[in-house]
HTML snippet that shows the backbone in 3Dmol.js (N, CA, C, O; Angstrom):
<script src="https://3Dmol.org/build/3Dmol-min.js"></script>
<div id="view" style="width:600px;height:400px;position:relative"></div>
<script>
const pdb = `
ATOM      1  N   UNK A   1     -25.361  39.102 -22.596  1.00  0.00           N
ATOM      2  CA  UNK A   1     -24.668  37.832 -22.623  1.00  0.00           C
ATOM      3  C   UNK A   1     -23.807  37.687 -21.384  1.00  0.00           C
ATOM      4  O   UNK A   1     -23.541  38.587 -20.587  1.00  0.00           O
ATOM      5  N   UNK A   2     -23.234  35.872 -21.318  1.00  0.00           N
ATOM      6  CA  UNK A   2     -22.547  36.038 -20.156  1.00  0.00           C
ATOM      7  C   UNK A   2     -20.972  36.485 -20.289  1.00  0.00           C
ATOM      8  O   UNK A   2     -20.271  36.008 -21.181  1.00  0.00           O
ATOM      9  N   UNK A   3     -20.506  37.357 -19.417  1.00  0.00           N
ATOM     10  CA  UNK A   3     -19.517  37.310 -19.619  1.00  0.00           C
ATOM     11  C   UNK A   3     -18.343  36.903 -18.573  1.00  0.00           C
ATOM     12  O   UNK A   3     -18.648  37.432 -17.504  1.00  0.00           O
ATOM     13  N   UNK A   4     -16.836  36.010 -18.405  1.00  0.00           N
ATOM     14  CA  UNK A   4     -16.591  34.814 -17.898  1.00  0.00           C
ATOM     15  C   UNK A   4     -14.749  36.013 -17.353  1.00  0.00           C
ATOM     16  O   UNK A   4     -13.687  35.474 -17.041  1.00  0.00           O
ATOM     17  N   UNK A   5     -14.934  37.309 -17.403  1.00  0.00           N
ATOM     18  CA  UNK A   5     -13.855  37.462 -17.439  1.00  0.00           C
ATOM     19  C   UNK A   5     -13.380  37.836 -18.467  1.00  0.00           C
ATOM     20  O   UNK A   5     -14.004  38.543 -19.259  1.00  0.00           O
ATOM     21  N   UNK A   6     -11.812  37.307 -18.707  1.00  0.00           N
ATOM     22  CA  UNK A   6     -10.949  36.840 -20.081  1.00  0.00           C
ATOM     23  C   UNK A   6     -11.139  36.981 -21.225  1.00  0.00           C
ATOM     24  O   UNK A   6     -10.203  37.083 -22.018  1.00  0.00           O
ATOM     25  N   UNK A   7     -12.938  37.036 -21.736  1.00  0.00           N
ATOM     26  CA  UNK A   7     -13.249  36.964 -22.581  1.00  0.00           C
ATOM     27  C   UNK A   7     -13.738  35.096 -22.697  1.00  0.00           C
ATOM     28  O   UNK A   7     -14.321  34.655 -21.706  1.00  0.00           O
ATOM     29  N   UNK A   8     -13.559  34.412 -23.521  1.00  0.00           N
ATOM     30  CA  UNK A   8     -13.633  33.217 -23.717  1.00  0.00           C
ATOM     31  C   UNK A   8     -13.114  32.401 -22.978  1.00  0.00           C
ATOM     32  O   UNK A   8     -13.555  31.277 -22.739  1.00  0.00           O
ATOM     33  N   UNK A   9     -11.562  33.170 -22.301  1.00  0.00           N
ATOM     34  CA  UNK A   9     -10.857  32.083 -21.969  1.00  0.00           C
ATOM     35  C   UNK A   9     -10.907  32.000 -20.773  1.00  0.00           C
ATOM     36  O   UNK A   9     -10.101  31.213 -20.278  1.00  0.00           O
ATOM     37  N   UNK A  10     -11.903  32.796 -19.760  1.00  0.00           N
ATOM     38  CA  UNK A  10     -12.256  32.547 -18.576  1.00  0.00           C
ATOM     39  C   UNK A  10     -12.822  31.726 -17.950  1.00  0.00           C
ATOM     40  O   UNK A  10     -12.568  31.458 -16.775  1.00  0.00           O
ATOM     41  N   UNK A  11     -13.747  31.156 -18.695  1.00  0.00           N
ATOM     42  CA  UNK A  11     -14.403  29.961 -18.509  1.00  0.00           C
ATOM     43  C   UNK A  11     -13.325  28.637 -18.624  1.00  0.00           C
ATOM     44  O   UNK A  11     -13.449  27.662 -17.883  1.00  0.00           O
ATOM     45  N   UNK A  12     -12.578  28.708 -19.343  1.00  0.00           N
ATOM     46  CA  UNK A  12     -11.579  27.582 -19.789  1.00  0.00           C
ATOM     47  C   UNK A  12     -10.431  27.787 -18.252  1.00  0.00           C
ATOM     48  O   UNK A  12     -10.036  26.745 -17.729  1.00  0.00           O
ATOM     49  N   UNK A  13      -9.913  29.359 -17.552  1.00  0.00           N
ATOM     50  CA  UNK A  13      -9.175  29.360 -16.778  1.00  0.00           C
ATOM     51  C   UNK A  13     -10.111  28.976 -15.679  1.00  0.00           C
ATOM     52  O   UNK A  13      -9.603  28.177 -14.893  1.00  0.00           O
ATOM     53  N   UNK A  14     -11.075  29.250 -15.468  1.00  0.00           N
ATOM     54  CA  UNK A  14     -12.033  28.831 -14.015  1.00  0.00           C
ATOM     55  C   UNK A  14     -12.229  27.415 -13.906  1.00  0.00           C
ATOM     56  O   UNK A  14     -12.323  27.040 -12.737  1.00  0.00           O
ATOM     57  N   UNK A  15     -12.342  26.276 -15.010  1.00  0.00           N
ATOM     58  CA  UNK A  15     -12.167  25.127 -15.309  1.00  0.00           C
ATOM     59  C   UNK A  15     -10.878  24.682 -14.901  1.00  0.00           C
ATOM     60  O   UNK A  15     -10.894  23.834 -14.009  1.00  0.00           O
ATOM     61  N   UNK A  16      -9.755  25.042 -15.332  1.00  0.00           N
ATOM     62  CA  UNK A  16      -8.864  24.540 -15.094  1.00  0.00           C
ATOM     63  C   UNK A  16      -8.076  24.725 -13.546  1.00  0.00           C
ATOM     64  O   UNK A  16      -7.237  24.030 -12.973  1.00  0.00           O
ATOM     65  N   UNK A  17      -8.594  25.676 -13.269  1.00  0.00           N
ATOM     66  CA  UNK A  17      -8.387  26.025 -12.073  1.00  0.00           C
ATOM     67  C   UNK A  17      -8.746  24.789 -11.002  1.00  0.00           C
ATOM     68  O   UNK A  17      -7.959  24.071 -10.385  1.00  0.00           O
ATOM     69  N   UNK A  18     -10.332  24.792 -10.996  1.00  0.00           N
ATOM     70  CA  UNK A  18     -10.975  23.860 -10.520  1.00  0.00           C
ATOM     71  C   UNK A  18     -10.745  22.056 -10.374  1.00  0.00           C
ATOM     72  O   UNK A  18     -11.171  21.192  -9.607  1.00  0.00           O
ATOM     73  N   UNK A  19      -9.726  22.087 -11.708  1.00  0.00           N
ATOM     74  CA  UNK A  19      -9.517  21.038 -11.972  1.00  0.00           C
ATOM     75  C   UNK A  19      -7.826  21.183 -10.921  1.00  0.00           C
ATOM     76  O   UNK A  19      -7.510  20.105 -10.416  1.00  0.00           O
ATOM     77  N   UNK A  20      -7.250  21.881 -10.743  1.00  0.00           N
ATOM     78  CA  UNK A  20      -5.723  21.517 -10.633  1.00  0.00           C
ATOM     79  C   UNK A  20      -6.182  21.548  -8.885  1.00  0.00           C
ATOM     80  O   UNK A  20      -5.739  20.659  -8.158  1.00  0.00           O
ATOM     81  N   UNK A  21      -7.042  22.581  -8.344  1.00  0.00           N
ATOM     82  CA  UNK A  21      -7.131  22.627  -7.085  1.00  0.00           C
ATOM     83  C   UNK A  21      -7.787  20.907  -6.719  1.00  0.00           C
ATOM     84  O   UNK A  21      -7.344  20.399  -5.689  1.00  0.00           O
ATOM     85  N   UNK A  22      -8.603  20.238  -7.389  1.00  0.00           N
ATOM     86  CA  UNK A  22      -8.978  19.057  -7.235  1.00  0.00           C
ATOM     87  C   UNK A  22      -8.145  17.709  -6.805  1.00  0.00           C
ATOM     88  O   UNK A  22      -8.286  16.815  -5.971  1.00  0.00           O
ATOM     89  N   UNK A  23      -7.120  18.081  -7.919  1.00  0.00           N
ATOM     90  CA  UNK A  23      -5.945  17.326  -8.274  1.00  0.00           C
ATOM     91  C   UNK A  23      -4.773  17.150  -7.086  1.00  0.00           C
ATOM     92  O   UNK A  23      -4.158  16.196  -6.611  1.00  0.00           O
ATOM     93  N   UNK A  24      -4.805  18.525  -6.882  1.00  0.00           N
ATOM     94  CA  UNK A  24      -4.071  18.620  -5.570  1.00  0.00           C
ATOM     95  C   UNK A  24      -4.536  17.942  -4.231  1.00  0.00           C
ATOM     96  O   UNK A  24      -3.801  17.449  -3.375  1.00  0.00           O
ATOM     97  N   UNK A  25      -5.798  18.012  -4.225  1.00  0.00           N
ATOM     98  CA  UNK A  25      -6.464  17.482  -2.717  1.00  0.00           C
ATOM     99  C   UNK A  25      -6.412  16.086  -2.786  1.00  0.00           C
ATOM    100  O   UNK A  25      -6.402  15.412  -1.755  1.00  0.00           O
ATOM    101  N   UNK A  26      -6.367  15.408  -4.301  1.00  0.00           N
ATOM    102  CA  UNK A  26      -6.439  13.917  -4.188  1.00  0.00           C
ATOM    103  C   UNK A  26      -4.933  13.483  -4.362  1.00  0.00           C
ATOM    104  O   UNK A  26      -4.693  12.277  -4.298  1.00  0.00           O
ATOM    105  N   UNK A  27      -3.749  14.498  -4.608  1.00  0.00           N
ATOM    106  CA  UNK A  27      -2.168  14.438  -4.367  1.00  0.00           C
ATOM    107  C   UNK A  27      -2.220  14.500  -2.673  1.00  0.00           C
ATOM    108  O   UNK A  27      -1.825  13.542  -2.009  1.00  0.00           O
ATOM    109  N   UNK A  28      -2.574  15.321  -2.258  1.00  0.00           N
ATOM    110  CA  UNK A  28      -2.194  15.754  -0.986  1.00  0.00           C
ATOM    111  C   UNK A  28      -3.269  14.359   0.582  1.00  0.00           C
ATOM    112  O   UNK A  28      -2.868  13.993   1.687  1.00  0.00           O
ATOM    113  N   UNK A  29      -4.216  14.133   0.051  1.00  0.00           N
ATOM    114  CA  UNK A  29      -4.780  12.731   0.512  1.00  0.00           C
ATOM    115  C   UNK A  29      -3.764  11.344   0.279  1.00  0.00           C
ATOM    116  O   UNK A  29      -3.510  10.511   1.148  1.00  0.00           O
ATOM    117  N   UNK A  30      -3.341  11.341  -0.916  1.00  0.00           N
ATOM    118  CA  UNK A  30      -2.701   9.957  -1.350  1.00  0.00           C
ATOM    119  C   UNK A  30      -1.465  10.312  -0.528  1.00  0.00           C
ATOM    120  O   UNK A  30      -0.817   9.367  -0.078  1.00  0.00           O
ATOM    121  N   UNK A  31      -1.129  11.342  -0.320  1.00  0.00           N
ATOM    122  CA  UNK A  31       0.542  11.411   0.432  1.00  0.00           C
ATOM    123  C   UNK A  31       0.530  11.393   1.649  1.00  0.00           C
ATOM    124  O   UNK A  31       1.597  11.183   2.225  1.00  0.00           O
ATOM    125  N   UNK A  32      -0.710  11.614   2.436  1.00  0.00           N
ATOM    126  CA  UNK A  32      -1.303  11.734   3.737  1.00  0.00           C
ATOM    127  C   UNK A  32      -1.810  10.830   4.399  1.00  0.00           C
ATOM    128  O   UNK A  32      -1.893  10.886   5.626  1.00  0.00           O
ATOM    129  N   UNK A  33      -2.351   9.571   3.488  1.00  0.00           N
ATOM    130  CA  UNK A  33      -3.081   8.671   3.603  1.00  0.00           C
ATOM    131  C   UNK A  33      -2.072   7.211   2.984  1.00  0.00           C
ATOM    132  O   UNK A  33      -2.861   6.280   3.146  1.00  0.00           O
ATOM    133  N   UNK A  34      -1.003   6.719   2.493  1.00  0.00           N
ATOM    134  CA  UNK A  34      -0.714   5.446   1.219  1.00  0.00           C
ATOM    135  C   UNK A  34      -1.203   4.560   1.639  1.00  0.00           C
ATOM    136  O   UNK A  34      -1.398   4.465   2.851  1.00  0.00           O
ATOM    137  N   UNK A  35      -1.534   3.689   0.837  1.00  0.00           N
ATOM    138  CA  UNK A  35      -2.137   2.334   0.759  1.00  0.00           C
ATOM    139  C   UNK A  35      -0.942   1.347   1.079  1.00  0.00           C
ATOM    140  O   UNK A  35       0.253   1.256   0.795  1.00  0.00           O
ATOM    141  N   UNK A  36      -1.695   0.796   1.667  1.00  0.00           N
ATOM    142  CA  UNK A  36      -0.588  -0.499   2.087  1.00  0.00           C
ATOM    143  C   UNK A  36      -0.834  -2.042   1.221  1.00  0.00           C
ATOM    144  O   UNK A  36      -1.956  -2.339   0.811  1.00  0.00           O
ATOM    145  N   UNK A  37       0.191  -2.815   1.046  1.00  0.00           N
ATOM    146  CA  UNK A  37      -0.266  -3.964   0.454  1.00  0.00           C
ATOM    147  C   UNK A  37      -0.195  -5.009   1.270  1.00  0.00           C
ATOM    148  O   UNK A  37       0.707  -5.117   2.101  1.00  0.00           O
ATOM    149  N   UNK A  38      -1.079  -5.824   1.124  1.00  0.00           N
ATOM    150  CA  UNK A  38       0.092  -7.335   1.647  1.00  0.00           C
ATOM    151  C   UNK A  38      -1.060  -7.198   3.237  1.00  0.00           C
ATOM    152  O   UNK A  38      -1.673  -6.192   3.594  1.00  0.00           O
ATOM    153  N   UNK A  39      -1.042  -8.218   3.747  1.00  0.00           N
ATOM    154  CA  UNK A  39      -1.622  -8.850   5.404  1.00  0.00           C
ATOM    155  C   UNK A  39      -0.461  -8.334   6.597  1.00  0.00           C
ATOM    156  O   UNK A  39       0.538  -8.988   6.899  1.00  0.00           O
ATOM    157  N   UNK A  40      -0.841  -7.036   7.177  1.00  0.00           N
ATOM    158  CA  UNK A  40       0.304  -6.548   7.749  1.00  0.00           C
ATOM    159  C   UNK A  40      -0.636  -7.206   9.663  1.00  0.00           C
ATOM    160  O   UNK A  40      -1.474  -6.812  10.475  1.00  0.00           O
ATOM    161  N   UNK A  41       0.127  -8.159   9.464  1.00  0.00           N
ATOM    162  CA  UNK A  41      -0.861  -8.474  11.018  1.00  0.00           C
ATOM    163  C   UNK A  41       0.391  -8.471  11.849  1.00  0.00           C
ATOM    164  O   UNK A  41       1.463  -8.436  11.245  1.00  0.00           O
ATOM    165  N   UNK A  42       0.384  -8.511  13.378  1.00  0.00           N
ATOM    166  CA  UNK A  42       1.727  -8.001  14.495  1.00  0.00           C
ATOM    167  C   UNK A  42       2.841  -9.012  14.285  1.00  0.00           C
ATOM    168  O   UNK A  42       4.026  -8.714  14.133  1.00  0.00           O
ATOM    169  N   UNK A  43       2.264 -10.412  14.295  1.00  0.00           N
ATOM    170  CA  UNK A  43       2.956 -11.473  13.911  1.00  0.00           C
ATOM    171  C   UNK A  43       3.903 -11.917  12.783  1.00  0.00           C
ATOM    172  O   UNK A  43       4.891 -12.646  12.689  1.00  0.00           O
ATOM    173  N   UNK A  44       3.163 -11.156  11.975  1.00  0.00           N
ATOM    174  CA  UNK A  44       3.927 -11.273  10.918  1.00  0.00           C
ATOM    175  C   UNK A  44       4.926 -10.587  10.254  1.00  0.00           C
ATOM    176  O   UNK A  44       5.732 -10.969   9.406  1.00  0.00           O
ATOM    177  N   UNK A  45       4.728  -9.402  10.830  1.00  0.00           N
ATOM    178  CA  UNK A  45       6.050  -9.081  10.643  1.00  0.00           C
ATOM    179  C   UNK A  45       5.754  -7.565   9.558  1.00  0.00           C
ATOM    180  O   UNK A  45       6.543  -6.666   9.270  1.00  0.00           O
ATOM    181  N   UNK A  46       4.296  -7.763   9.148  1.00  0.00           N
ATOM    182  CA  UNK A  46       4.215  -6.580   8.605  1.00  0.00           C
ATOM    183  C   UNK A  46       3.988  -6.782   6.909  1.00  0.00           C
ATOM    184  O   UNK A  46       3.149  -6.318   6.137  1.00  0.00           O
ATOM    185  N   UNK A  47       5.282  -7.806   6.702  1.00  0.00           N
ATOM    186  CA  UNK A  47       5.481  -8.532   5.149  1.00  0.00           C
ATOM    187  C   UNK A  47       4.146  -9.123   4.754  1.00  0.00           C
ATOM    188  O   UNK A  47       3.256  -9.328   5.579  1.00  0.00           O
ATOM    189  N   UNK A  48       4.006  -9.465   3.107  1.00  0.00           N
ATOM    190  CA  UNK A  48       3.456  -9.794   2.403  1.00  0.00           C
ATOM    191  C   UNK A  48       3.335 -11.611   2.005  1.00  0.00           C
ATOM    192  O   UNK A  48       4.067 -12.171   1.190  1.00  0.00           O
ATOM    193  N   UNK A  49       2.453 -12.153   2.648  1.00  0.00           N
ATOM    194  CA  UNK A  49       2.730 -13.604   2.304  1.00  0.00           C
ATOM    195  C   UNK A  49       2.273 -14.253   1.202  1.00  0.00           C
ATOM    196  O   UNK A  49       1.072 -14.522   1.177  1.00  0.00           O
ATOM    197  N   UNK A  50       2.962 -14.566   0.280  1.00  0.00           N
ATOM    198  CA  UNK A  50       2.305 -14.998  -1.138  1.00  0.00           C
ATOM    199  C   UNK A  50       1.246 -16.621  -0.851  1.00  0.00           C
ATOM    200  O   UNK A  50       1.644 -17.613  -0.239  1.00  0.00           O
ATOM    201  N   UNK A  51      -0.138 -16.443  -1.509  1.00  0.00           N
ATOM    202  CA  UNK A  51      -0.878 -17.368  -0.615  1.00  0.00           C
ATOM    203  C   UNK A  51      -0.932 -18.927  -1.212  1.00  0.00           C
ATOM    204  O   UNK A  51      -1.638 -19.847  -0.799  1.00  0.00           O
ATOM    205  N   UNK A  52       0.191 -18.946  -2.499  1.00  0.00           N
ATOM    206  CA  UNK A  52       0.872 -19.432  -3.070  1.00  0.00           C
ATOM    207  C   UNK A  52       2.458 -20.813  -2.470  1.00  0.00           C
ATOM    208  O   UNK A  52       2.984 -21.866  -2.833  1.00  0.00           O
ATOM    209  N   UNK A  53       2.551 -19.612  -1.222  1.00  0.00           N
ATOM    210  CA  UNK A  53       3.716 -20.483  -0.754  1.00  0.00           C
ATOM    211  C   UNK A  53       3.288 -21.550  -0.071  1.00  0.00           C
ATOM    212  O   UNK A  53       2.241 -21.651   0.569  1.00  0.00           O
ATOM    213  N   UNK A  54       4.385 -22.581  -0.276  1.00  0.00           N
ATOM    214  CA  UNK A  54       4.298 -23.665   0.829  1.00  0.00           C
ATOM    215  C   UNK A  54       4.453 -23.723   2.149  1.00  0.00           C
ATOM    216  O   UNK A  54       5.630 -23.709   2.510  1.00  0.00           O
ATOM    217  N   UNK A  55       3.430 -23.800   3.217  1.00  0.00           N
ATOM    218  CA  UNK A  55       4.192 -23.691   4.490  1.00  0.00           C
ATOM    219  C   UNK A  55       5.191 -23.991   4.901  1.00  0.00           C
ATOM    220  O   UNK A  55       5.320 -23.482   6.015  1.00  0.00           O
ATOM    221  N   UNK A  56       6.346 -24.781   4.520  1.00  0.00           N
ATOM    222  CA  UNK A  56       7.630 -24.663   4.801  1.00  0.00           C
ATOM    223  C   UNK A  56       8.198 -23.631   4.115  1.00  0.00           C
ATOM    224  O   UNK A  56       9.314 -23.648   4.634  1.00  0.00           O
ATOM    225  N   UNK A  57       8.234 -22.593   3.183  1.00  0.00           N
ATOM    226  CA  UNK A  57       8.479 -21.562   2.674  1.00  0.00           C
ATOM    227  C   UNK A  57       8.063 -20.356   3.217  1.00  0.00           C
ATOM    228  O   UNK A  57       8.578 -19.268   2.962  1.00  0.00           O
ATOM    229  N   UNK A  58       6.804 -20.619   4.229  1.00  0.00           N
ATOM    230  CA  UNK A  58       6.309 -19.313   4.895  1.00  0.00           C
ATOM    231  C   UNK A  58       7.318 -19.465   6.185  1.00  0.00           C
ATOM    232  O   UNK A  58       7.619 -18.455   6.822  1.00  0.00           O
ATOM    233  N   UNK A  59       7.836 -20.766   6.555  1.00  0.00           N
ATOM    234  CA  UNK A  59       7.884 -21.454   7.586  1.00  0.00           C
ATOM    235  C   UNK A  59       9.691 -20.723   7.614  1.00  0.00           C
ATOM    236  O   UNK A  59      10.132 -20.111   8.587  1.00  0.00           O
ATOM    237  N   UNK A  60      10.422 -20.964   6.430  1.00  0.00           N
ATOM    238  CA  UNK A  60      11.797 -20.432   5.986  1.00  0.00           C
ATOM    239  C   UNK A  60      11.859 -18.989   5.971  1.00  0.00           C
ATOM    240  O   UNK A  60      12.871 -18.506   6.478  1.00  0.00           O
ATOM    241  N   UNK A  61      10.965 -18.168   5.482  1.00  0.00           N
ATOM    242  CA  UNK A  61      10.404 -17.084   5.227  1.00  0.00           C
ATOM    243  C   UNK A  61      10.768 -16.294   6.693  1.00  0.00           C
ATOM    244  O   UNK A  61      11.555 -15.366   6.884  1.00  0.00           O
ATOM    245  N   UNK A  62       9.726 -17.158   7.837  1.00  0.00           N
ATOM    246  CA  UNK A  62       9.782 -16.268   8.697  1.00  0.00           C
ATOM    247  C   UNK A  62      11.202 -16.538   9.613  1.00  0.00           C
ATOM    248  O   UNK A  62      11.543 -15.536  10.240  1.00  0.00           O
ATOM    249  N   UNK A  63      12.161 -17.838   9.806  1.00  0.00           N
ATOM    250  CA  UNK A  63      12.911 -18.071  10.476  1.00  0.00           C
ATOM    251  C   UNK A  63      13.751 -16.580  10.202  1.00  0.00           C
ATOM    252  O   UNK A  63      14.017 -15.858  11.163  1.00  0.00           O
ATOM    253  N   UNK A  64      14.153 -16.184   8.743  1.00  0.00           N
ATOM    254  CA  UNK A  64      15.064 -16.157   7.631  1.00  0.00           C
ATOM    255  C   UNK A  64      14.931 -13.863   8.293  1.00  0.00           C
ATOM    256  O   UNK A  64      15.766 -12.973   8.131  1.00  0.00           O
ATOM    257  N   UNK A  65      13.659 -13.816   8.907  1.00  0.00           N
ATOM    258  CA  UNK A  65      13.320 -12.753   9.089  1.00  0.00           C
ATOM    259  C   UNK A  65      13.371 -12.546  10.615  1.00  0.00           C
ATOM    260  O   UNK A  65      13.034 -11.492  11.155  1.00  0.00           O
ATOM    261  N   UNK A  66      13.760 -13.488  11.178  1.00  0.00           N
ATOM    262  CA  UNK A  66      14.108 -13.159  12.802  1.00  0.00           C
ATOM    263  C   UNK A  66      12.817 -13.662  13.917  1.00  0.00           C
ATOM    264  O   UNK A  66      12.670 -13.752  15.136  1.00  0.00           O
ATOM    265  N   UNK A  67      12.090 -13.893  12.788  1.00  0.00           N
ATOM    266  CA  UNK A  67      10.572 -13.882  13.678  1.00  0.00           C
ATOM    267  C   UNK A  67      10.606 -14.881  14.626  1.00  0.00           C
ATOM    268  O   UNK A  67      10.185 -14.551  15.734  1.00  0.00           O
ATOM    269  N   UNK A  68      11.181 -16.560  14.425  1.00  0.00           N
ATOM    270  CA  UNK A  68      11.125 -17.402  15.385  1.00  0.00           C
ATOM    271  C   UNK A  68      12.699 -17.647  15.494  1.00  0.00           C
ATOM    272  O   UNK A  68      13.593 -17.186  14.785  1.00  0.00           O
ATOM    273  N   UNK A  69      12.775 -18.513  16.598  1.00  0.00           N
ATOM    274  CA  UNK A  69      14.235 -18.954  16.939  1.00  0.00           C
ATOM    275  C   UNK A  69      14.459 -20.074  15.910  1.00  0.00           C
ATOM    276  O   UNK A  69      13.695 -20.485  15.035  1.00  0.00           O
ATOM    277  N   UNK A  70      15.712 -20.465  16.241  1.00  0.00           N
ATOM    278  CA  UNK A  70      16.389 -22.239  15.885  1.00  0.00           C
ATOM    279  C   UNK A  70      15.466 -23.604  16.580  1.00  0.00           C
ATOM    280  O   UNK A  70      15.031 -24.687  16.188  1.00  0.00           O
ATOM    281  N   UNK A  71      15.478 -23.064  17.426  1.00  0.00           N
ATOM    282  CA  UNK A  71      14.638 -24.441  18.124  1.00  0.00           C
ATOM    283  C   UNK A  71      13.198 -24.467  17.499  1.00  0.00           C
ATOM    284  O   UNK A  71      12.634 -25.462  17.045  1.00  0.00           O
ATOM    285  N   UNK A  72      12.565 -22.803  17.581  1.00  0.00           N
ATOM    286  CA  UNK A  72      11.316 -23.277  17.044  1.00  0.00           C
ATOM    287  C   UNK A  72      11.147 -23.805  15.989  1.00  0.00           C
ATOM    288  O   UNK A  72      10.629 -24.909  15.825  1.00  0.00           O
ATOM    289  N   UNK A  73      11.731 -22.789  14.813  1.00  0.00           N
ATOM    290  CA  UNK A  73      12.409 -23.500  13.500  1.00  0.00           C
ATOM    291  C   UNK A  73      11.951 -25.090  13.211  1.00  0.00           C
ATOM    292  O   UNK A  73      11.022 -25.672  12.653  1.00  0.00           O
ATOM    293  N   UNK A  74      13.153 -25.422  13.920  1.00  0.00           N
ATOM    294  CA  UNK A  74      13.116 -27.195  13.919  1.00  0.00           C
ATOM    295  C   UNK A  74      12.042 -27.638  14.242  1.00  0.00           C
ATOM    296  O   UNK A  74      11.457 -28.247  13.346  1.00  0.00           O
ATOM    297  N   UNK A  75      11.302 -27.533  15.664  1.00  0.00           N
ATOM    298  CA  UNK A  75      10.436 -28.084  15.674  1.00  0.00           C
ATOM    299  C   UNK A  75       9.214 -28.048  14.414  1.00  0.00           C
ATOM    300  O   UNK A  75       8.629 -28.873  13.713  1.00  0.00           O
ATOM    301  N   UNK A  76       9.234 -26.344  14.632  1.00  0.00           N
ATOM    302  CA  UNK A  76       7.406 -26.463  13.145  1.00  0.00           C
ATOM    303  C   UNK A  76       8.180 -27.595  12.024  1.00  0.00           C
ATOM    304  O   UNK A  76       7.739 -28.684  11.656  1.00  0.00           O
ATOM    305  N   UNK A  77       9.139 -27.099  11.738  1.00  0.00           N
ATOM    306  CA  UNK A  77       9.717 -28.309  10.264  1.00  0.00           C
ATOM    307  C   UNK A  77       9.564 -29.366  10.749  1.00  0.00           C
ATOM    308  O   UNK A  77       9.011 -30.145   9.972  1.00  0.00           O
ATOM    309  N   UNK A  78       9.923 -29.987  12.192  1.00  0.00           N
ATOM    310  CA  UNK A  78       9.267 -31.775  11.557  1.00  0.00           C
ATOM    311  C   UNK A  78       8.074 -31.736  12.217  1.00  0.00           C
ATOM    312  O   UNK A  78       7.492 -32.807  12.388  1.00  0.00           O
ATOM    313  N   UNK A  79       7.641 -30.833  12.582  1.00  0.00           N
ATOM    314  CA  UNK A  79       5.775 -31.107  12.344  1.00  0.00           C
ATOM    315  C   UNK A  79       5.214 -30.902  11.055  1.00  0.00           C
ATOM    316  O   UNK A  79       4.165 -31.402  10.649  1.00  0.00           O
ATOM    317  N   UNK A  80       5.960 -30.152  10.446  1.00  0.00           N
ATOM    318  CA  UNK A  80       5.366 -30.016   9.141  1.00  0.00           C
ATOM    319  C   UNK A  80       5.554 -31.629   8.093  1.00  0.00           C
ATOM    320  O   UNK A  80       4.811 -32.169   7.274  1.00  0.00           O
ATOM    321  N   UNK A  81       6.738 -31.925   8.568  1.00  0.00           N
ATOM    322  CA  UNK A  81       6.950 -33.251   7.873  1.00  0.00           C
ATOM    323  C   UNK A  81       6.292 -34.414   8.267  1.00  0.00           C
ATOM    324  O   UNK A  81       6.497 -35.471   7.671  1.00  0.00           O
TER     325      UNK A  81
END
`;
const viewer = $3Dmol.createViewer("view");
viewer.addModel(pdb, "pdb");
viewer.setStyle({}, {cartoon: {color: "spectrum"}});
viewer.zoomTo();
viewer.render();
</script>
């Protein structure tokens, strides 16, 4: 017969083994690798734009974040209007 070691429980420790060393490589990938959310393009700043908002809200959004000046500001707003 086969025998696994341990007796019985060798097969169960070689399993689990297998399993934690697994576990680790897909811990040690996810910490090496994170996922990002959101449209990180140069322009934007990196942030997440809900595709939901109103362009004057993306438009507030980005003033509010440094991205454009006062003047530009004004202008996109009464083009937007």
């Amino acid at each position: 017969m086969m025998n696994f070691g341990f007796g019985g429980f060798g097969l169960i420790f070689m399993i689990l083994f297998w399993v934690l060393i697994i576990a680790g490589a897909v811990w040690l990938i996810s910490r090496l690798f994170p996922q990002t959310t959101g449209s990180a393009t140069p322009h934007s700043g990196g942030g997440h734009i809900d595709p939901c908002s109103s362009p004057e809200e993306i438009l507030k959004r980005r003033y509010a974040q440094g991205e454009i000046s006062t003047t530009e500001f004004q202008e996109m707003r009464q083009q937007l209007r």
